[in-house]
C-alpha positions as CSV (number, residue, x, y, z in Angstrom):
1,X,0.0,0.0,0.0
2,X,1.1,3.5,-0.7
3,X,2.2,5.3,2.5
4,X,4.0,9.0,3.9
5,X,6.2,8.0,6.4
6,X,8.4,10.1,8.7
7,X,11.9,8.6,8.8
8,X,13.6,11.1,10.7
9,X,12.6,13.8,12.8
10,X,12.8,17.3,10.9
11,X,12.6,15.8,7.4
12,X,10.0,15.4,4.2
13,X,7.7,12.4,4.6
14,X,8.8,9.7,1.9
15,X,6.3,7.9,0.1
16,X,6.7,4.3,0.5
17,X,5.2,0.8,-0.6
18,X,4.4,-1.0,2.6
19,X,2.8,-4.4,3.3
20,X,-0.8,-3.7,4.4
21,X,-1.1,-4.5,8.4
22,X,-3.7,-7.2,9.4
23,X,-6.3,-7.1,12.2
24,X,-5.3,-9.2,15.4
25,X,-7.5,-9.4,18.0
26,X,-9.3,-7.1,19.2
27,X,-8.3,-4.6,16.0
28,X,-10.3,-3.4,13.0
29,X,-8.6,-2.7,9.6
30,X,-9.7,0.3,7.8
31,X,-9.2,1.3,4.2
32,X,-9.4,4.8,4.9
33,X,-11.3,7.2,2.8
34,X,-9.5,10.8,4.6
35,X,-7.4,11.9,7.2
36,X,-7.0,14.9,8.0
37,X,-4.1,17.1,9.0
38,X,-3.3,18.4,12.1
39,X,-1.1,20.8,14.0
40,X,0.3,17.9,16.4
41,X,1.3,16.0,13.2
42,X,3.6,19.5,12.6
43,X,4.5,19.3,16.2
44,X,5.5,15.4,15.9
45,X,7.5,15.8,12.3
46,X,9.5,19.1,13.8
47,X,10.1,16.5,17.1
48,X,8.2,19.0,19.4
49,X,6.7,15.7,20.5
50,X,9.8,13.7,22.0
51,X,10.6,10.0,20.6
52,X,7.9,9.3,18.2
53,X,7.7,5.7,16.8
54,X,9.9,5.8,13.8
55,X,9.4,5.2,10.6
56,X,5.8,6.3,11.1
57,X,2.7,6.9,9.5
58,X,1.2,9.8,10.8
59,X,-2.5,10.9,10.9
60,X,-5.0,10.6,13.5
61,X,-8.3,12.3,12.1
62,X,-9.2,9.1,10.2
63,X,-12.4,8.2,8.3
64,X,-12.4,4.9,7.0
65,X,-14.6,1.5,6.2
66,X,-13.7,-1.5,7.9
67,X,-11.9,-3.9,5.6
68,X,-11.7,-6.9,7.7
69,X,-12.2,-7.6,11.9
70,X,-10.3,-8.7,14.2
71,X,-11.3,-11.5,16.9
72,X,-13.3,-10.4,19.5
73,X,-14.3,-7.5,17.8
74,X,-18.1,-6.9,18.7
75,X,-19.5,-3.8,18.0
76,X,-18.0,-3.6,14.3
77,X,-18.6,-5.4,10.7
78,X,-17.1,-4.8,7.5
79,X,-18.2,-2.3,5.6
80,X,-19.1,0.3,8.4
81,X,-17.7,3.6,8.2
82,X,-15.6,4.5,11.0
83,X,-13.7,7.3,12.5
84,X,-10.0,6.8,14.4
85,X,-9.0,9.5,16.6
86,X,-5.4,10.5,18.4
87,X,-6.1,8.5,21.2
88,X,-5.6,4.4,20.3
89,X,-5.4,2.6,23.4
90,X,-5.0,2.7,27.3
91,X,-4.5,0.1,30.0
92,X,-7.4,0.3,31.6
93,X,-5.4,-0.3,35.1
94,X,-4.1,3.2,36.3
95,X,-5.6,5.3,38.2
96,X,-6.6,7.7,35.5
97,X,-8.2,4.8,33.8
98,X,-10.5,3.7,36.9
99,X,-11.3,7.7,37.4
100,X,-12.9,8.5,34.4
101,X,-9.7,10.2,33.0
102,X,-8.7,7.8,30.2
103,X,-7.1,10.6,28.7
104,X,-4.4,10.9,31.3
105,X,-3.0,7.5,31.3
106,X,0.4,7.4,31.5
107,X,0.8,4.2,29.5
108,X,-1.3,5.4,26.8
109,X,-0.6,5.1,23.0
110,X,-1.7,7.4,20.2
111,X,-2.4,7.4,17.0
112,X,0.0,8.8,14.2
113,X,2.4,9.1,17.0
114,X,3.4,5.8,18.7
115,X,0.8,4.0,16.5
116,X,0.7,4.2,12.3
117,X,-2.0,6.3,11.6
118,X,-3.8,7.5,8.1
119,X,-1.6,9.1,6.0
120,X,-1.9,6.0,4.0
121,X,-4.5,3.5,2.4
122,X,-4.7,1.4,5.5
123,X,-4.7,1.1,9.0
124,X,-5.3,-1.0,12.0
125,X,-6.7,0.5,15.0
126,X,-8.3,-0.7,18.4
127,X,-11.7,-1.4,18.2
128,X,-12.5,-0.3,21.6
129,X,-11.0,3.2,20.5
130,X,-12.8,3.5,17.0
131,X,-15.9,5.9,16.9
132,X,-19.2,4.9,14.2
133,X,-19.4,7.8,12.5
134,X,-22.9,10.3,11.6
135,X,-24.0,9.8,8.3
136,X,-24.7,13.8,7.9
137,X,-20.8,14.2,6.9
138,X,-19.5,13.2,3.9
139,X,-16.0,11.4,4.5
140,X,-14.1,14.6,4.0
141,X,-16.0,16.5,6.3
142,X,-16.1,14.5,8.6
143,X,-12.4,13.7,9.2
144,X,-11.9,17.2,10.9
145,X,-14.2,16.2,13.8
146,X,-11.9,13.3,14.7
147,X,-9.5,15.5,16.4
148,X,-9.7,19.3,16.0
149,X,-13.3,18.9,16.6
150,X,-12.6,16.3,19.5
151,X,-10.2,18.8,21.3
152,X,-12.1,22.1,20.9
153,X,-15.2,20.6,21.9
154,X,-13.3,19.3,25.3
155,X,-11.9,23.2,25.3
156,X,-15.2,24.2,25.4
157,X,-16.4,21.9,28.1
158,X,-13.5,23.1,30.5
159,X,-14.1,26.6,30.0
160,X,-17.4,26.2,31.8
161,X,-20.6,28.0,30.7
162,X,-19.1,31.6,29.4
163,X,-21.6,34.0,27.7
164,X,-18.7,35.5,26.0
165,X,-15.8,33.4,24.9
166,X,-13.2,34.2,23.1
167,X,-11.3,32.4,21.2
168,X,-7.4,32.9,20.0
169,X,-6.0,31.4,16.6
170,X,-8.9,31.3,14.0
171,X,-7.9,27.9,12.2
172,X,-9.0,24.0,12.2
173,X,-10.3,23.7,15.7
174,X,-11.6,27.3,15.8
175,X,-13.7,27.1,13.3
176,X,-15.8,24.1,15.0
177,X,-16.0,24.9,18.2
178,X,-17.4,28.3,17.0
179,X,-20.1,26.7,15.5
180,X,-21.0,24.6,18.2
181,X,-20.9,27.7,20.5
182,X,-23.4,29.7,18.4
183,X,-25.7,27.3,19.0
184,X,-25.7,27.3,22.5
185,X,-26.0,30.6,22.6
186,X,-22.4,32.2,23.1
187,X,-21.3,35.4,21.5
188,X,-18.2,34.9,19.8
189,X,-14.8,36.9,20.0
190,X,-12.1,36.2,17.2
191,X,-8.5,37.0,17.7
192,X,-6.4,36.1,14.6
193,X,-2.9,37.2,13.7
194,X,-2.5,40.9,13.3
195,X,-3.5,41.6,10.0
196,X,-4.8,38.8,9.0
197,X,-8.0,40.5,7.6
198,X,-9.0,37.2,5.7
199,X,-9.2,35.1,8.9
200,X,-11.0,37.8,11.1
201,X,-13.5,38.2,7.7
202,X,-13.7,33.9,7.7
203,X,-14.7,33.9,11.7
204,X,-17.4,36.8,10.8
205,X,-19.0,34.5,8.7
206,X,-19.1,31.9,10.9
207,X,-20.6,33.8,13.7
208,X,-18.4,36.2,15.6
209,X,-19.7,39.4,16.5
210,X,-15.9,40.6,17.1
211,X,-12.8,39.3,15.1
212,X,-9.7,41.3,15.5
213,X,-5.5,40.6,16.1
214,X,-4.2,39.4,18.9
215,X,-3.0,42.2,20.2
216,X,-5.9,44.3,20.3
217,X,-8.1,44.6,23.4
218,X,-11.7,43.0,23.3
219,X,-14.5,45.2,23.3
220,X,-16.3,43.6,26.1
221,X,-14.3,41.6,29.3
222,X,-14.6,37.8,28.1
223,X,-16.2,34.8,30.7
224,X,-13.7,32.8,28.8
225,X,-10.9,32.4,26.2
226,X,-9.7,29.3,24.7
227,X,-6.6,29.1,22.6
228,X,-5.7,27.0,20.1
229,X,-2.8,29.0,18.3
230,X,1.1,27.5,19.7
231,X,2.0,30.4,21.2
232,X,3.0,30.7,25.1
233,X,3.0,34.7,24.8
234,X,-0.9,34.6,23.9
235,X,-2.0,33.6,27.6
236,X,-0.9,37.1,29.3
237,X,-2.4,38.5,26.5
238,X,-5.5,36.9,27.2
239,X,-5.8,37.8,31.2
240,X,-5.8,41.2,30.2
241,X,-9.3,40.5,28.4
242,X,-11.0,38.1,31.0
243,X,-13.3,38.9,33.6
244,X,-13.2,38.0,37.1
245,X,-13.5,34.3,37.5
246,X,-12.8,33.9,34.4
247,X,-11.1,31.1,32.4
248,X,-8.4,30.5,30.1
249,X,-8.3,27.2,28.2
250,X,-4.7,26.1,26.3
251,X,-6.2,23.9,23.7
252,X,-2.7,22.8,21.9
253,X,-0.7,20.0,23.0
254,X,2.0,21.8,22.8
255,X,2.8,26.0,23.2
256,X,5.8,27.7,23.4
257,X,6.9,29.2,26.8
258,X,4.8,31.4,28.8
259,X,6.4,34.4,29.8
260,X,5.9,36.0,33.0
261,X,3.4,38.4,33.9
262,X,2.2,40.0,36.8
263,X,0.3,38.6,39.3
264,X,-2.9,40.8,39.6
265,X,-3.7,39.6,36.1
266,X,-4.5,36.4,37.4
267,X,-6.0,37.4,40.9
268,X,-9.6,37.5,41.4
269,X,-10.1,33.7,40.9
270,X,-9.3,33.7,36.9
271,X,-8.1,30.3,36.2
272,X,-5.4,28.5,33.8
273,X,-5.9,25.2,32.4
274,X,-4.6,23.0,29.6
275,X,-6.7,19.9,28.0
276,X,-4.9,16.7,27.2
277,X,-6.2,14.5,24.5
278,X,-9.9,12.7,25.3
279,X,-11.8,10.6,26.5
280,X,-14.3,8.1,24.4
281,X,-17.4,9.4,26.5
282,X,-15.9,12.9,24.8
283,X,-15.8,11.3,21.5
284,X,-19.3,9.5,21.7
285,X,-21.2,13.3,23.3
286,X,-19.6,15.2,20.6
287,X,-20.2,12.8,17.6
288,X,-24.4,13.1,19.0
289,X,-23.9,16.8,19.2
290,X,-22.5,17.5,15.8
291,X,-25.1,15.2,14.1
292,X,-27.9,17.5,15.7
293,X,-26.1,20.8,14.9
294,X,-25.8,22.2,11.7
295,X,-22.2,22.2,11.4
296,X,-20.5,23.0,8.0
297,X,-16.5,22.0,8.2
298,X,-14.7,23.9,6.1
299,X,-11.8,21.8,3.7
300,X,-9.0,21.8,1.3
301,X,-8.5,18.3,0.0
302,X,-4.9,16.9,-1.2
303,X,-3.7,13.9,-2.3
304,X,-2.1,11.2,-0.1
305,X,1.6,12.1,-2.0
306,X,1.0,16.1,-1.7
307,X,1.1,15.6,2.1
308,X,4.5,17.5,2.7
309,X,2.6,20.3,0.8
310,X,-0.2,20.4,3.2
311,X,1.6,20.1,6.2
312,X,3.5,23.4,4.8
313,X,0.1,24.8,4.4
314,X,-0.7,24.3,7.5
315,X,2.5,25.8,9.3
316,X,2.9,29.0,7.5
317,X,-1.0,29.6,8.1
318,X,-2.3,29.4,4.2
319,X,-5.6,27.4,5.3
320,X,-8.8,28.2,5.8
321,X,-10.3,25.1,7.9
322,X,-8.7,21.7,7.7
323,X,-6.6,20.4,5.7
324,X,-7.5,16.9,4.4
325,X,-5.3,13.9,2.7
326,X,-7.2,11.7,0.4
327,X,-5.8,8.3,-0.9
């Protein structure tokens, strides 16, 4: 099978010819329709992400068919369409496990990353970790959901109940989560990269009732801000536009250093937090939600071999949504 694979850290993905894997137990084998691409998979080629499994197939918003299954495999046949997201397995055992917080585990293996993920034809992945898909997306549309939309709908959920939210780096996950917050009712705040007129015009469209740079002041005090852009400066920036009580989401798996800043920006019970991975109950609420909302994913498809040329996209901010590999 045709695959990009990452042979060492910092360089192009080669296109290979690779054996196509088989489902042991417990595994599904998907022929996979689109994957999209995400900023972790920049983050795990640049080796921002330490001692990824090498050569690797990266990818971890997957949407597939099952193309054979595995023993003791229950809940799957061949032929249905399934999604794979980043996280592929846990042990079950830890304490993180028996809480609730799956997401935590410390033995925990994901996909694209310490598994082969989608940026091929094929793939095998843990049943227990696969998702049935909604049949209102199409494939490509739907591959977005498996991890930006995963992450900033867990964002969302940690920063609590805020009327106003804003929301800092207007790409991939952004543009989700800013549905799903219009139709509960949040008004929107956009902050994009100074300048960048065509982002701040593209979260408009979707909803925002403020879109501006980064280093502008909100016109209202925010109950909330989640950000999704890399950057560790962007959380004093932030404090300065949140509200008593308020809460400030890091949405990335992976940011730059915060710098200092002064205390009594943080006083008065404003809060930091970060979000790490997900959970399957996260996967299986927001999968409901987004089949009941009207969510439109915005795309820009490439081909499997064009998928150094995406990823470039990606980092020098040239896309407007998500970028999507199809074999």
């Amino acid at each position: 099978m045709r695959a990009m694979r990452l042979h060492a850290i910092g360089q192009p993905l080669a296109a290979d010819d690779i054996s196509v894997p088989q489902a042991r137990n417990g595994q599904l084998l998907v022929r996979i329709s689109a994957c999209a691409v995400c900023r972790t998979d920049l983050h795990v080629v640049a080796g921002e992400l330490a001692e990824p499994k090498l050569p690797l197939v990266p990818g971890h918003e997957i949407v597939g068919r099952v193309e054979q299954v595995g023993e003791r495999v229950e809940n799957f046949r061949v032929g249905d369409r399934v999604g794979i997201p980043w996280l592929g397995w846990t042990c079950g055992e830890c304490e993180f496990c028996k809480s609730g917080r799956e997401n935590l585990c410390e033995r925990a293996r994901f996909t694209g990353y310490t598994i082969d993920g989608g940026y091929a034809e094929f793939t095998v992945a843990d049943a227990r970790f696969a998702f049935q898909m909604p049949d209102t997306f199409d494939d490509v549309s739907a591959a977005p959901l498996l991890c930006v939309g995963l992450i900033g709908y867990r964002s969302l959920r940690k920063a609590g109940d805020p009327k106003r939210l804003g929301i800092y780096g207007f790409g991939a996950a952004a543009h989700i989560v800013a549905q799903i917050a219009r139709f509960e009712g949040r008004e929107i705040f956009a902050f994009t990269r100074p300048g960048d007129d065509e982002a701040q015009s593209f979260a408009r469209r979707l909803g925002a009732s403020w879109a501006g740079g980064s280093d502008e002041e909100a016109p209202e005090q925010l109950d909330a801000a989640i950000i999704f852009a890399p950057i560790g400066a962007l959380v004093p920036a932030a404090l300065q536009n949140l509200k008593r009580g308020g809460t400030i989401v890091c949405g990335g798996i992976h940011m730059s250093d915060i710098p200092s800043f002064p205390y009594r920006d943080l006083w008065q019970e404003r809060t930091i937090a970060s979000v790490a991975n997900l959970t399957r109950r996260d996967g299986e609420e927001f999968l409901e939600l987004v089949a009941r909302v009207p969510i439109k994913t915005e795309t820009q498809m490439f081909p499997l071999e064009r998928a150094n040329e995406a990823l470039e996209a990606l980092r020098c901010g040239r896309l407007r949504g998500a970028a999507v590999l199809v074999p």
